[in-house]
N, C-alpha and C positions, 0 to 999 in steps of 0.2 A: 570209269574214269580214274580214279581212285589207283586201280591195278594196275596202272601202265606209268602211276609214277616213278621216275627213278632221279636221282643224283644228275645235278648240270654235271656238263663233261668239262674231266679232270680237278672237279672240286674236291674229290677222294683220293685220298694214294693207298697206294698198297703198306702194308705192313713191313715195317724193317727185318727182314727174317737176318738177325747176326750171330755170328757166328757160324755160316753154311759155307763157308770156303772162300777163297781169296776174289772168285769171279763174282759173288754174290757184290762186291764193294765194302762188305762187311764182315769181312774172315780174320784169319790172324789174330789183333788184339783187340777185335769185336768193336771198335771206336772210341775204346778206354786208353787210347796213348801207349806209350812205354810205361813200364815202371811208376813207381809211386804209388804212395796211398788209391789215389783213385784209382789206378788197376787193378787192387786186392778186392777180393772178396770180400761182404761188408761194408766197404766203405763208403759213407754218409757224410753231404757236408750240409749245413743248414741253408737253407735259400736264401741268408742274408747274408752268406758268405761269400767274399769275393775274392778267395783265392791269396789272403795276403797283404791284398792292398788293402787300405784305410779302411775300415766302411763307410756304408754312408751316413748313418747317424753318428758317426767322428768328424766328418768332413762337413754338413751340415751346420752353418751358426747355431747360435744356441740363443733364444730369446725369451722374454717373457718372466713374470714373479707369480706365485699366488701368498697373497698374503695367509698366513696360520691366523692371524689374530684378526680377518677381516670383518665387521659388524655386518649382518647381511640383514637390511631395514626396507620398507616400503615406502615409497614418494609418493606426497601430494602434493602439489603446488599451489599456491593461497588464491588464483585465477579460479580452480576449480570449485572454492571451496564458499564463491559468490551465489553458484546455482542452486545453495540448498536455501531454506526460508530463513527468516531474522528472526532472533534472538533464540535459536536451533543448535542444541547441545552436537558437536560433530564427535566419533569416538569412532573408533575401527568397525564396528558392528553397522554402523548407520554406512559409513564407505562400504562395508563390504557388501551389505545390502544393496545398494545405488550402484553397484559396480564397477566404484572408483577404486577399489583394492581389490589382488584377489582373493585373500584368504583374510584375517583376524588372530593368524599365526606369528608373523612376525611384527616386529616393534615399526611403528609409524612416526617419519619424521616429515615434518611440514617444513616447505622450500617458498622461498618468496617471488616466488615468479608468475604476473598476474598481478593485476589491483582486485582490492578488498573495499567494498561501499558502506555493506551489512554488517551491526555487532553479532556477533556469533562467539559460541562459548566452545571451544576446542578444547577435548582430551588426546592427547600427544604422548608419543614416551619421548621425541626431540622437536624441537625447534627452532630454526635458525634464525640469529640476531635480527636479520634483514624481515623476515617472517612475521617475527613478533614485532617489529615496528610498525608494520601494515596492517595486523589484527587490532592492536590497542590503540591504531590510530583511528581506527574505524570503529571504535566502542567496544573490541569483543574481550575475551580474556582466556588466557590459555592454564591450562589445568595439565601438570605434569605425570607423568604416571610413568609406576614402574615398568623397566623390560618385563615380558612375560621369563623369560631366563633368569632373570634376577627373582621373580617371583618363587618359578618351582628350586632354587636353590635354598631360601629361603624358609620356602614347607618343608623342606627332608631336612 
């Protein structure tokens, strides 16, 4: 079965044989135009060349910033931060353990979104005003600590 496969018909074409004379459809100037660069021998333009006209990443708007100075921090929200037990020290190691963060690499800012019932003792390196109004109202206390960045500059 296998041997008798071949190609749907006319899904192939034959090869451009150019430069074989004028009856081939591709004699003469072999399909390179008149004159110009693109006629010469060597000559190369980049694929995102368009001949002159604008390009397209000219013509394209231009959107978007990345900030150089952006803090790139970890979220918890204070909702989440009910399901662990009372009077239970929170710190990036106990999250990242429970699987509420992923790593204990970068710095952890607590967000107030969620009610808080339980005192609980949070190690944070931020905390939002809104945040700490919902922990200390609830009995807990928040214990600040340094970025780990601010740490290893710190050591050296």
């Amino acid at each position: 079965m296998l041997d008798r496969l071949s190609p749907r018909h006319n899904s192939r074409s034959a090869k451009h044989r150019i430069g074989r004379g004028v009856g081939g459809g591709w004699g003469k100037t072999s399909g390179r135009g008149q004159k110009g660069a693109g006629a010469r021998a060597g000559s190369k333009s980049r694929s995102w060349f368009e001949g002159g006209q604008i390009a397209l990443q000219r013509r394209l708007p231009k959107f978007g910033f990345k900030n150089p100075f952006r803090k790139e921090r970890q979220v918890v929200n204070v909702g989440v931060l009910g399901g662990f037990e009372k009077g239970s020290v929170i710190d990036t190691a106990l999250l990242a353990g429970a699987g509420v963060i992923p790593s204990t690499e970068l710095p952890l800012k607590v967000l107030a979104e969620g009610e808080l019932s339980i005192p609980l003792t949070i190690r944070a390196h931020a905390v939002s005003a809104a945040a700490r109004r919902k922990i200390e109202a609830a009995g807990g206390t928040i214990e600040l600590i340094a970025s780990p960045a601010k740490e290893r500059r710190a050591a050296s």
